[in-house]
N, C-alpha and C positions, 0 to 999 in steps of 0.2 A: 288418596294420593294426588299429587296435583302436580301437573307438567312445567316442563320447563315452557316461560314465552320465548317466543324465535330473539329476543334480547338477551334474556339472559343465557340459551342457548348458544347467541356468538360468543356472548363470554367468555364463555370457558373453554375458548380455543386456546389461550395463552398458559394453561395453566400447566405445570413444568415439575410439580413435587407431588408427592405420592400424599403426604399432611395435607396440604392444601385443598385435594380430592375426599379427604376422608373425612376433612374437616367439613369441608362444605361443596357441595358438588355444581354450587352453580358459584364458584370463583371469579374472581376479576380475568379482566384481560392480562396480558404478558406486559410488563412495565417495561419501561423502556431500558432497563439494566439488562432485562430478559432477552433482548435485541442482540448483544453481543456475541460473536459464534463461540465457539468451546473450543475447538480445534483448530491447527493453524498445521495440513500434514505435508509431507515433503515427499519427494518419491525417491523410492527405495533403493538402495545403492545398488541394489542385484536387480534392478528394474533394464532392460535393453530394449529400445526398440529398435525396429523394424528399419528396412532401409527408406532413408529422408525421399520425396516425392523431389522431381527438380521443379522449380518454382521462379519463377521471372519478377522482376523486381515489382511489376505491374501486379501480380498475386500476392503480393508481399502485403501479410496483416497490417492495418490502420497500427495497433498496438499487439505487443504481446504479453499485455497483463489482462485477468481478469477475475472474478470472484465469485463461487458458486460454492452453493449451500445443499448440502446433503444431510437426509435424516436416519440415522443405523436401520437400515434394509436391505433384505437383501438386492431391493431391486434397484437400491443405487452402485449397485456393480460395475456400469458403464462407466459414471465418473469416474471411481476409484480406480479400477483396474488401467481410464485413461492417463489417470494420474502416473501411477503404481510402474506401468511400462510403456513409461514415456513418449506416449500416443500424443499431446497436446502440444510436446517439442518439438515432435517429429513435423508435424505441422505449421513452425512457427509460431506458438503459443508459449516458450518456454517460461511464464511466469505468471502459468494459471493456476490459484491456489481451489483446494475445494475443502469445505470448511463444513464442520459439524454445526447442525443446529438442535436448540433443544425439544420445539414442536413446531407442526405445521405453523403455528400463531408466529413464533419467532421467525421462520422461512420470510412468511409474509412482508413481518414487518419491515425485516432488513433487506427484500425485494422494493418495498417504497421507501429506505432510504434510498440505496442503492451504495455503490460501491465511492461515490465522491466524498458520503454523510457518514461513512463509516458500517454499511450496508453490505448488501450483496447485488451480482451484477443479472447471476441466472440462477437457478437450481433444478435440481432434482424435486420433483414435485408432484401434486396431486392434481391430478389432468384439469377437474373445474375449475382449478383455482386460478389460472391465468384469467379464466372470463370473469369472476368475481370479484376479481381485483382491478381488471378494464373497465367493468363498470361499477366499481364504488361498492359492490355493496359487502364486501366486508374490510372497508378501509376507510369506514366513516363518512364516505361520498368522495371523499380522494382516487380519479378516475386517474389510474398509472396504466395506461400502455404495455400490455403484454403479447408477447409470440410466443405460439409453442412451438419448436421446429422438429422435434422427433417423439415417439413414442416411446419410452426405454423397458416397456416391456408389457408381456399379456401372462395373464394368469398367475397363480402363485400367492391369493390371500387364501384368509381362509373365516370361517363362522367356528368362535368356540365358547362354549357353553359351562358353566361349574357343574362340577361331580355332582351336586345335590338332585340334579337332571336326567344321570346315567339311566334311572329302569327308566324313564319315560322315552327314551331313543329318540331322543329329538334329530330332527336331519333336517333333508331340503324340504320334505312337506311332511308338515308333522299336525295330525290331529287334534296330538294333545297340547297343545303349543299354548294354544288362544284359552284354552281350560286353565293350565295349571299358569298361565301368568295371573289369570284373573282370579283364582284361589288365593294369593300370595297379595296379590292387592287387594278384595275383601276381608283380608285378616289383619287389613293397617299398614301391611310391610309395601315400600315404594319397591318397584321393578325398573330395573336399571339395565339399562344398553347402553354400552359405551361404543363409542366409534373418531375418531382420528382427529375428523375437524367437521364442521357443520357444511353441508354441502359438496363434502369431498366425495371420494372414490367410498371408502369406505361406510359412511352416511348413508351415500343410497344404496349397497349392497345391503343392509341392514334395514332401511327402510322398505324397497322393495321385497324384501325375503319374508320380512313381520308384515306387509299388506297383503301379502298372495298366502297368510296364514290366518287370514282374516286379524291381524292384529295393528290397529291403528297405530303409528308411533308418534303420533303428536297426544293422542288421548290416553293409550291403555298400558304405555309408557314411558319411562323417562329415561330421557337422548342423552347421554352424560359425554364430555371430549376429554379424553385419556392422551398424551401423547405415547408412540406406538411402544418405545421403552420400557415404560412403566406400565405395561397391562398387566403382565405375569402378576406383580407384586400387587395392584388393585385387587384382582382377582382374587390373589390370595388373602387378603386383608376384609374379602368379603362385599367390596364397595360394588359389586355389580353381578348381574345374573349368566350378561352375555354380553360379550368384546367380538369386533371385527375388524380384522389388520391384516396388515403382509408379515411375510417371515422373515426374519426364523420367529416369532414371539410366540405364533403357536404350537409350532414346535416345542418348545422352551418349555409353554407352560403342561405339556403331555410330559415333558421328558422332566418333570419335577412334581406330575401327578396333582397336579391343583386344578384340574380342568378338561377336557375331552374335545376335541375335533366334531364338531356335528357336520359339516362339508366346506369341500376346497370350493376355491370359486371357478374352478374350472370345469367343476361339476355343475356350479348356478348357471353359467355363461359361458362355453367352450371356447375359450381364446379370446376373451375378454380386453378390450382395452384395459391398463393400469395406469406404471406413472407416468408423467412426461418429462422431457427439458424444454426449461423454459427460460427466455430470457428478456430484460426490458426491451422496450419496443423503442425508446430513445438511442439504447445501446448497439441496437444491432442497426440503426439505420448510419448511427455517426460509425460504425465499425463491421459494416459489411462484410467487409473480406474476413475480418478476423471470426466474425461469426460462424462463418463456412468453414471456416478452419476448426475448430474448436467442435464443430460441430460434426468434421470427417473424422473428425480425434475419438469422437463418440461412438461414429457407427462402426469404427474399423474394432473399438472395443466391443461391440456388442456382438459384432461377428466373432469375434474370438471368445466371448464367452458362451455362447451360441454351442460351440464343441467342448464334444461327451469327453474329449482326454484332455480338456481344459478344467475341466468343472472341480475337480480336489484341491488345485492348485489355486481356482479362484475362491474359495473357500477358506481357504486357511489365508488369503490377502486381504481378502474383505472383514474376517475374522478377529484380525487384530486388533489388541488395544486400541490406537488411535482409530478405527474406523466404527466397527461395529461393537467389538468388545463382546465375544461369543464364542463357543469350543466350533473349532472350525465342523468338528461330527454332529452337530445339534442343526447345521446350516445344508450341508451334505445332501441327506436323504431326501429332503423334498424337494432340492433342486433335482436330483435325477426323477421324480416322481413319486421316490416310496414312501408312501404316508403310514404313519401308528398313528389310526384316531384318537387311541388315548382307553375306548371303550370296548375293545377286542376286534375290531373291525381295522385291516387295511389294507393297502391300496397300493397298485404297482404300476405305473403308468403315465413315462413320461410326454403321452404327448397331453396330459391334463398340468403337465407342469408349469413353472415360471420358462417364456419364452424370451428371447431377447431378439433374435431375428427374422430365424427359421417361422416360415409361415408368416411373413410379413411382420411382423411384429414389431419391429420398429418404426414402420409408414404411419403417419399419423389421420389415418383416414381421417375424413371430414363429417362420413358419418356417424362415426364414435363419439366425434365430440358433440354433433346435431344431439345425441341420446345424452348427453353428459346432461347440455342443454335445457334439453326438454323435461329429464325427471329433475334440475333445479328449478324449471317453473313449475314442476305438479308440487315441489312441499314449502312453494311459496321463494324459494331466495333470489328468484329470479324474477321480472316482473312479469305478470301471464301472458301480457301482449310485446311481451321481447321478441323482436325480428332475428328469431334463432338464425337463419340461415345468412343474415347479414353479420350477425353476430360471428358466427364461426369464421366468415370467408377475412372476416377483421384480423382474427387469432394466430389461426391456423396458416402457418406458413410451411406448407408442403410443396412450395417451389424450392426451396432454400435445403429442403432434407435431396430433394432429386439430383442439386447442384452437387452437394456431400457426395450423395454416392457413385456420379462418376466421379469426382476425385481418388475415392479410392477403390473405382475399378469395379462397383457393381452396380453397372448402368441396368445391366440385364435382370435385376431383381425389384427395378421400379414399378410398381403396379400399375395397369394399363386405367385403373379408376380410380378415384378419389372417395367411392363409394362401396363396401365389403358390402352390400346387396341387405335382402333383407334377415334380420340376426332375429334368432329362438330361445328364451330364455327355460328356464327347467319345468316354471309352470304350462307350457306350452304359447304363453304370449308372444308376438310376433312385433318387432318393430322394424315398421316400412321408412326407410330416408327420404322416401320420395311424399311421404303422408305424417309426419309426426303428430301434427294433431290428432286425424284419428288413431293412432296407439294413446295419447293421452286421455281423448274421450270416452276410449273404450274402459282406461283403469277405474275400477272402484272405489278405493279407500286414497284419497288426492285433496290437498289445498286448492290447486287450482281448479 
């Protein structure tokens, strides 16, 4: 079997049809037609918001247009629901659209058009991807300026595995893991892991998980990029062994029996950094004010979805055709915690669940993103001698999320550090923010 190169690897971020994947798993990039959003959604006539903030003409947004790109997840809830009830008006934003994309590759590309080219302005996104986009390296060397200003959410992916797997019980550390991939590859068949986008969130949940099973994923497998939509159907179509995504997909694909839950990632990583918002780094400097604005629009949403007598109600809005296009009871259950792995095993327990405030979950710590960082230099996307920590302090604009939430009133839930201390992942490895090198020196199975 023979791996994907880190080329044709980015390649197949663009790729958008379920043939395309089945035909050939290392596909082209997203063409430029592929650039286009799908959706164009409006907010909802039974949407009300909250009473308007007063605001002095001197607060008053540069503009109140703007364009951000969402991909059917759950954990774009934030925009949506800002959309939805009319959190971005209330703010002075009254003509911020937020716009389906069909994958992370199309996100991207229409983040470097941007919104003048026929683009987009910010989105909902996959936390590395602002830094890989700042610095070129998956935009052809095209260095675009990106911020991330908020976190929109921790926990809530998940690792899910085919039925063909069920007696072997694969989970967070599995014996048999590194045996029966490598059975399946001396018998000629290629071994397939699909994951979101190359260097994304999902990427290295998948990487990290297959190195701490001793299984190399540049060698003893092949990285295949699914967009998160179409895993169920890959899956089912056989095109892969094991997918890694947010929900509801895995959900979906238990609750249609093509596949099994091996662990949530809030089991890999208890309170995990996820996606972020992100937006160009041109736009928010020519449009300050409106950023903050747009961006209190965000966290006054995430507080609201944050509450347990919220959660049906955000389900069945995120649910609909135009957003996610999902039975709002397929979306439901894992946002409260209760997992069906699919293999008789499950799980009750929302504080492993997708967060959106409670517990800081929205601050974009700086050490999250140092770790984002640091495992894009171990599998090479990043350069090994990247001044991580200059890097971040570039991105990361966690003054801008502080301004937000005294706007709307929760000054008192700003974290006193910009650093969540040292984080534990399931195998018992330890990453210090203060030392990232040594956590990278100490991994085993690494590019760098």
């Amino acid at each position: 079997m023979s791996t994907f190169s880190r080329r044709k690897f980015l390649t197949t971020a663009g790729l958008s049809t379920v043939s395309a994947i089945a035909l050939n798993a290392c596909g082209g990039e997203a063409t430029k037609t592929d650039t286009k959003t799908e959706t164009k959604a409006s907010t909802s006539p039974t949407a009300t918001a909250s009473s308007t903030p007063k605001m002095s003409a001197a607060d008053a947004p540069e503009t109140t247009k703007a364009k951000l790109g969402f991909i059917a997840l759950t954990d774009s809830a934030p925009l949506i629901i800002a959309k939805e009830k009319g959190l971005f008006e209330k703010y002075g934003m009254k003509d911020v659209e937020v716009l389906k994309q069909a994958s992370w590759g199309t996100t991207r590309d229409n983040l470097v058009l941007g919104s003048e080219s026929g683009g987009i302005d910010g989105a909902h996104i996959l936390s590395p991807m602002p830094y890989l986009i700042s610095e070129g390296k998956i935009t052809n060397g095209n260095k675009v300026p990106m911020y991330i200003l908020a976190r929109l959410n921790t926990n809530g992916q998940a690792m899910s595995i085919a039925n063909e797997f069920k007696e072997l019980k694969i989970a967070l550390k599995s014996d048999s893991l590194k045996d029966s991939f490598a059975k399946i590859k001396s018998g000629g068949k290629e071994v397939k892991c699909a994951v979101t986008f190359p260097g994304g969130n999902h990427d290295l949940w998948m990487r990290y998980w297959l190195a701490a099973n001793g299984v190399d994923p540049d060698k003893d497998v092949s990285t295949i990029v699914v967009p998160p939509p179409q895993m169920v159907a890959n899956m089912k179509a056989g095109n892969m062994q094991a997918f890694c995504v947010g929900e509801p997909w895995n959900a979906r694909l238990v609750a249609q029996n093509v596949g099994y839950t091996a662990f949530t990632t809030g089991e890999f990583w208890k309170d995990h950094p996820e996606k972020a918002f992100t937006l160009r780094g041109d736009w928010v400097d020519k449009n300050p004010k409106a950023a903050k604005a747009m961006l209190a629009a965000i966290l006054e949403a995430q507080v609201w979805c944050e509450k347990a007598e919220n959660k049906e109600e955000m389900c069945k809005i995120i649910g609909a055709d135009k957003w996610l296009k999902v039975p709002a009871a397929e979306i439901l259950g894992r946002i409260q915690g209760k997992v069906d792995y699919g293999d008789g095993r499950t799980l009750d327990n929302p504080d492993l669940a997708m967060k959106f405030w409670k517990d800081n979950a929205s601050y974009p710590y700086k050490s999250h993103d140092l770790w984002f960082v640091t495992e894009d230099m171990r599998w090479g996307y990043l350069d090994a001698d990247t001044d991580a920590k200059k890097l971040v302090d570039k991105v990361n604009r966690e003054d801008l999320w502080k301004e937000a939430a005294k706007m709307i009133g929760k000054e008192a839930d700003i974290p006193k550090s910009t650093s969540r201390g040292v984080e534990t992942f399931f195998d018992g490895v330890k990453f210090d923010p203060e030392n990232p090198k040594a956590y990278l020196d100490g991994l085993k199975i690494k590019k760098a």
